[in-house]
N, C-alpha and C positions, 0 to 999 in steps of 0.2 A: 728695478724700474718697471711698475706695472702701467706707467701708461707716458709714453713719450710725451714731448710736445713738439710740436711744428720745427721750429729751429734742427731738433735731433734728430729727427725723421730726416729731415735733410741733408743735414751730415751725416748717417747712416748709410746713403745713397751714394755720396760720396766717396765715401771709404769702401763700399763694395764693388767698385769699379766694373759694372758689367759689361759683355761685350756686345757690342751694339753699331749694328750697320744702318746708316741713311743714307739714300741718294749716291747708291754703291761706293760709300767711303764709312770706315771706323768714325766712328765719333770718341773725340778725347774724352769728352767732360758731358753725359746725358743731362744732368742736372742743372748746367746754364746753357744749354743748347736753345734758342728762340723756336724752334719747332715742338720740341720736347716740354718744356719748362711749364708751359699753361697745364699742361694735364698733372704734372707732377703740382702744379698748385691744390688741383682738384684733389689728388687725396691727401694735400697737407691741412685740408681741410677738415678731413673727419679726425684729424688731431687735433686743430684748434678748437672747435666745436668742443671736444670732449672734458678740456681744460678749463670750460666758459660754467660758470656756476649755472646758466641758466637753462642750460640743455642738459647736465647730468643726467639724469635720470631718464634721458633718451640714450642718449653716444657712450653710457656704460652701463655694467650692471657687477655682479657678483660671483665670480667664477666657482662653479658647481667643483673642480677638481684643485683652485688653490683656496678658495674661500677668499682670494682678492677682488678689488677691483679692478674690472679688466676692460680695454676697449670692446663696447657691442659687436663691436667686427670680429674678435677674437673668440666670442661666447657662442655656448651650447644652450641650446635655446630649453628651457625648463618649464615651459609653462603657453599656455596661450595668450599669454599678456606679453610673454616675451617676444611670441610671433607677431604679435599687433606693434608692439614696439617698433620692432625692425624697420615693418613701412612705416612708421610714420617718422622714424629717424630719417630713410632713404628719401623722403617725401622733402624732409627738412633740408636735407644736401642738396636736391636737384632748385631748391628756391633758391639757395645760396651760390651755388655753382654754376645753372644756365646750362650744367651739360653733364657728363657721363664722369663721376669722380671713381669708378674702378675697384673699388676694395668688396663691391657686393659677393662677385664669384669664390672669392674665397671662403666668406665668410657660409657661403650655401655648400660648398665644398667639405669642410668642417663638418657640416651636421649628417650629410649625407656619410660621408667617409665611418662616422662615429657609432651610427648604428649599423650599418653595413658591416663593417669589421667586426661589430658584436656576434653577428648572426654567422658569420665565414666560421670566428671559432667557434661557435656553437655545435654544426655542424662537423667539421675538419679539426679540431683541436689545436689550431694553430694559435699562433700569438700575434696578432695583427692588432687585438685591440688594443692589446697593452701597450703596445710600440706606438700606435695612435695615441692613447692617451698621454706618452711621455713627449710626445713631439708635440703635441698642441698646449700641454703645460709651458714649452720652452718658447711657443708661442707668444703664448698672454701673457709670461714675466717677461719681453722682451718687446712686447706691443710691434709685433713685425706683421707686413705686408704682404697676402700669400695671393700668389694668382692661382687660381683653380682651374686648371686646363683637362677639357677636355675633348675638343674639338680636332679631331683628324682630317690629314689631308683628304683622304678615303679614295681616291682614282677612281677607279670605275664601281658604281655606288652602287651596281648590282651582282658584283661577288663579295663574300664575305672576305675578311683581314688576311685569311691562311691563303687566299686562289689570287689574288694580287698581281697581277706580271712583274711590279716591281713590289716586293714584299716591306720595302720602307715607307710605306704610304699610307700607313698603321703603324703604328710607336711599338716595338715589342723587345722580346727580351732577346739578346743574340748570343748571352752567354752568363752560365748560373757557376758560379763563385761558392765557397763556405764561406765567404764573408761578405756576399751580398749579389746583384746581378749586374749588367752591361746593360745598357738601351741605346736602341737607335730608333732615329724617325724623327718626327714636326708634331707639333701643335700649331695650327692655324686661328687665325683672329683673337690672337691672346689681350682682351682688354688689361690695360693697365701691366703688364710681364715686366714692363723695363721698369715701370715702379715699385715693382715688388722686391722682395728682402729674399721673399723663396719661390716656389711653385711647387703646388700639389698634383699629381698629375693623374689622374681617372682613366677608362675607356672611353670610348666612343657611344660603341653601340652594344646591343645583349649580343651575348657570343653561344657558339656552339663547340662540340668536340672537334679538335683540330685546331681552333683557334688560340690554345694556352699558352703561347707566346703573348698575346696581344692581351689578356686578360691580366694587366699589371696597373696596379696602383702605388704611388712612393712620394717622395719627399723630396727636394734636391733646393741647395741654395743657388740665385742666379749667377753666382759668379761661381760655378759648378766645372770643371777642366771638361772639354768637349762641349758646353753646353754659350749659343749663339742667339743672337737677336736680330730681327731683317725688320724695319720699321715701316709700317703701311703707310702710304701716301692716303687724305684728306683732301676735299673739295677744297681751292681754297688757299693751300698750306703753306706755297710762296710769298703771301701776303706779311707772314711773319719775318721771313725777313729783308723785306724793306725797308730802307732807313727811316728811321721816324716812324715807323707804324704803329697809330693810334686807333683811331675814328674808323677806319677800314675793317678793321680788324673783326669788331663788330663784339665779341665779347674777346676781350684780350687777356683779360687776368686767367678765366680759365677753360679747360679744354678735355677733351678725350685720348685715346691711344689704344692701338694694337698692333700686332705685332705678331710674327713668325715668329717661333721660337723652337729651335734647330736641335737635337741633340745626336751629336757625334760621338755614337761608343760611351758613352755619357757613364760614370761606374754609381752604382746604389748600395751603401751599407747596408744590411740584415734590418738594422733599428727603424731602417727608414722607410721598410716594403709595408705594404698594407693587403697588396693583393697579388698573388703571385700563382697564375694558373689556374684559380679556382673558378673557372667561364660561367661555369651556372648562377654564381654571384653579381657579373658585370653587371647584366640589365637591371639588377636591385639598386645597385650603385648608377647605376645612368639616369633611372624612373625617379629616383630620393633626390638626386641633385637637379635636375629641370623642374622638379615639382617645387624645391625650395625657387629655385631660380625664376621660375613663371610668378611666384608671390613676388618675388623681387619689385617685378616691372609695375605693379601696383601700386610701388611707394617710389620710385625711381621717374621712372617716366611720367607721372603724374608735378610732383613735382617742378619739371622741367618744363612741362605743359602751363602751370601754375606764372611760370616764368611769360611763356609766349602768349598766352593771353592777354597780360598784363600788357607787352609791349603792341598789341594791335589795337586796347582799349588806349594807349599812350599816339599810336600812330594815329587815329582813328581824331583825339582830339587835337592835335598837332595840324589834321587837317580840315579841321572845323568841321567835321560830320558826326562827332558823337550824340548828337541826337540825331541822326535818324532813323527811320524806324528799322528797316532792315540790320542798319548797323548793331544796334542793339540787342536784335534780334540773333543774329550769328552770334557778339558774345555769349548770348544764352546758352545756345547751341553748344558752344564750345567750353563751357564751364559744364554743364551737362553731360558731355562727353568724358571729360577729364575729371567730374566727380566719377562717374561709374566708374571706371578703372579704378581708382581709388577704394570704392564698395567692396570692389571684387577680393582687392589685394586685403581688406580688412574684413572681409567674409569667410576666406579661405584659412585665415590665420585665427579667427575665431573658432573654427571650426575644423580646428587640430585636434591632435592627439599622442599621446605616452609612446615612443617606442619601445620594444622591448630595452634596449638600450639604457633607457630612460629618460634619452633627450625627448624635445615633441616634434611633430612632425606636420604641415600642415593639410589641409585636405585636398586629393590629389585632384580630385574633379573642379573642383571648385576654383583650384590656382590653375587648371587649365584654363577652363573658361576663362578668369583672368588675359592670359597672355593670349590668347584666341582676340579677346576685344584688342590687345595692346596692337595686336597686328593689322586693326582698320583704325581704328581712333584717332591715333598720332596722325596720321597721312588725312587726315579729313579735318583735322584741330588747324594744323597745317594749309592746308588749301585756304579754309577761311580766315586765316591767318593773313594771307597772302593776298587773300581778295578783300580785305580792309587797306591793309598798306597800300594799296596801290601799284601799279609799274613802275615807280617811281625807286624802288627798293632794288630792283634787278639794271637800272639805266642812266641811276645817277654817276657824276662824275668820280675819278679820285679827292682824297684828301687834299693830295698836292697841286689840283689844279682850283679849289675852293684859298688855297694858301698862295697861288701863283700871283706875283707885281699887276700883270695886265688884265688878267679874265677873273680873278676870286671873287672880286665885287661884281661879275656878271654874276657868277654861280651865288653867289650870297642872294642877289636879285630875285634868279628868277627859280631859286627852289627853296623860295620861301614858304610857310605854310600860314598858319595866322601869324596877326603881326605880334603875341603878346609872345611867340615860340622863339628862341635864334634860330636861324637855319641850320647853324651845326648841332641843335638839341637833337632835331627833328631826324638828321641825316643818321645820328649816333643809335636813333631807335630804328629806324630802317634796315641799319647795316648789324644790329644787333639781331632783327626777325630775318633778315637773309642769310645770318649766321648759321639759326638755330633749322631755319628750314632746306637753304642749299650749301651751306656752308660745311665748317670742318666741324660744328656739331650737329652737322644733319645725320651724321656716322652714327653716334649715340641714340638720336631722337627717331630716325624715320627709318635706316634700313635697318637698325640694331632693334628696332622694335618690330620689325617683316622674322628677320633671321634668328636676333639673340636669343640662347636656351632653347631651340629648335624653331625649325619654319613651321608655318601655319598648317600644315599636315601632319606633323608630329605632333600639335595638338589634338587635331581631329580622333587623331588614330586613341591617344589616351584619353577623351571622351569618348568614345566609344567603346572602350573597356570599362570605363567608370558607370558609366551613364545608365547601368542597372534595368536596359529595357523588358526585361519580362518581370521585373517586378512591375512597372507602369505597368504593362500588356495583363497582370493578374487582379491590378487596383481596377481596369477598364472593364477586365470578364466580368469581375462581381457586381459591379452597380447598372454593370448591363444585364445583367444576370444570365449570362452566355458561359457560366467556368464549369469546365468540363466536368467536373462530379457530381456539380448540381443537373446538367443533362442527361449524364449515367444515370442517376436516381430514377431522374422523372420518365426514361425510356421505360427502365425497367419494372417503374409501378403501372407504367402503360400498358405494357404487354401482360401484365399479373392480369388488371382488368379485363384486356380481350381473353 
């Protein structure tokens, strides 16, 4: 089975029974849980999509290791055509979805891990690639769902992993086995974890001596003995269950998700380690998976943006101002905005390259800059998002009282927009933009685009290692003609003549 479809993704969820805490109770059944269920729509979508003749060639490709077809999510990216692809498959989801469908981290998890691990046994003589390479095989013939975590709790974020007062505040190893190690610790903000089939699990941050506890990368399925889920509350999130909840909802079918994700003494088979104490490797494996991951938001968030434009040029006629100049003008604005993200994320991926490995890799400067715009753009796409809609999006009634015997036909009255609109069209596009901008996909769209794959100073900092300034500073000496050999020269035929 090299490529599920929707239905068996679903019931694959099913049958793996993870353990999963909401609202300080177990959850029986994650899979029809009304909180839960939207987000797991989102990624049963990057399996419908893959089934559909008309996307193939986006939502699959060619597995370099079985020579199958394999879902894009599951692939080693071979080429720079195959990094252009990614965005613009990602681009595809979020027009379809309206929100964060979850399976990108893995897939950037994958690429990083693949060459990483090349280079560990390079180096160290270990076997980490091969053990990758057999577990990501078991992947694409089984089209499974991998969260890539690597986000720590980290406690006080100015000692490193080993100085910790509580040493679980960093995922590390607490006991090394002949048949494999113990972990203990959290991953925090796990997009998508409870819809995943496994998790991959990386560092945090680059490590130093002292830290080879903490310097561990593995494999583990979510229904793992020791291994727990704590479900993060959303803006919003009681709206689902409400009886009848429709129109409120604002997008209902689909949704986001994160999650803690707890491991308790957790055990790891040998087959499954990929990094085990070799700390001078962590920051290779951190810099390779943010740098996929910052191309991500190129095709991802862009997308979703794709969405909320749409609905303020929707709102905008709804309230009979789509000609005005202003109003038109902000759309500008904001397709402007939402294209350049887009440039970036198809700039950076043009502008890859071979690892040794010999998956590609794409360019780290470049996908920084990326997610550096991802982090003002959304929140300004946003605002003007919000100043088209109106106050009307943030003040209007519930559904139940537009549906009430006595008052509905007030509410039908007086928030009417033109007369050729129903009111409940108008309300459905409101409560869709207040979704997407304070709602439970605001998680995905605005602070996921501040935080996700680091905050905006973890880019800073990798443009500023990228960013090559004494070569500019040698392009400027020469055509100013100020570069210090040409001043040697000319001193020294100076002083010949005195």
């Amino acid at each position: 089975m090299a490529l599920m479809t929707k239905e068996q993704y679903l019931q694959s969820l099913r049958e793996l029974k993870p353990k999963v805490y909401l609202f300080g109770e177990l959850v029986d059944n994650p899979v029809d849980h009304p909180i839960i269920r939207p987000s797991i729509n989102s990624v049963a979508m990057t399996y419908e999509l893959a089934q559909d003749p008309e996307y193939v060639d986006l939502m699959t490709a060619t597995s370099n290791l079985t020579g199958e077809q394999v879902n894009r999510f599951t692939h080693l990216h071979q080429s720079t055509d195959d990094l252009r692809k990614k965005v613009k498959m990602l681009r595809l989801l979020g027009q379809k979805t309206g929100s964060c469908f979850q399976r990108c981290v893995g897939m950037d998890a994958f690429n990083a891990t693949y060459s990483t691990t090349f280079e560990v046994d390079q180096a160290h003589g270990t076997k980490y690639h091969e053990n990758f390479k057999k577990y990501l095989e078991f992947v694409q013939e089984n089209d499974l769902v991998i969260d890539g975590a690597m986000t720590d709790p980290k406690g006080n974020r100015g000692l490193a992993p080993s100085k910790q007062a509580d040493p679980d505040l960093f995922l590390r190893v607490v006991e090394r086995r002949e048949d494999g190690i113990v972990v203990r610790g959290a991953k925090a903000h796990q997009t998508g974890s409870i819809n995943s089939h496994e998790h991959l699990i990386m560092p945090t941050i680059a490590m130093r001596e002292g830290d080879e506890d903490y310097a561990v990368a593995f494999a583990i399925p979510t229904n793992a003995e020791g291994l727990y889920m704590i479900y993060g509350r959303q803006s919003c999130d009681l709206r689902k269950l409400e009886e009848g909840a429709d129109v409120d909802l604002g997008n209902k079918q689909f949704g986001g998700q994160e999650a803690l994700v707890v491991f308790d003494d957790v055990f790891v088979p040998n087959d499954r380690i990929f990094l085990n104490g070799e700390v001078e490797f962590a920051g290779m494996l951190v810099e390779r998976f943010a740098g996929y991951h910052r191309q991500s938001y190129g095709g991802c968030k862009v997308g979703v943006g794709d969405v909320l434009i749409g609905a303020a040029a929707l709102a905008a006629e709804m309230n009979g101002a789509q000609k005005a100049s202003h109003v038109k003008d902000k759309l500008i604005e904001m397709t402007h905005l939402n294209e350049t993200l887009y440039c970036c994320g198809i700039a950076c991926s043009a502008e890859g390259h071979q690892t040794k490995a010999g998956n590609y890799q794409i360019d780290l400067l470049l996908a920084n800059i990326c997610k550096q715009n991802v982090t003002r753009f959304p929140y300004e796409i946003t605002r003007l998002a919000e100043d088209i809609a109106g106050g009307l999006m943030v003040t209007m009634p519930s559904e139940k009282d537009f549906k009430h015997p006595e008052i509905g036909h007030i509410c039908e009255k007086y928030f009417k927009g033109v007369d050729s609109v129903p009111t409940e069209h108008r309300m459905r596009v409101l409560r869709l933009i207040e979704n997407m901008t304070l709602g439970s996909a605001a998680v995905g769209y605005r602070t996921e685009s501040m935080h996700g794959a680091g905050s905006p100073q973890a880019q800073r900092i990798m443009i500023a290692r990228q960013g090559n300034l004494e070569h500019k500073k040698n392009l400027a000496r020469k055509l100013a003609r100020v570069d210090e050999e040409s001043i040697t020269k000319r001193e020294a035929a100076s002083s010949v003549e005195k």
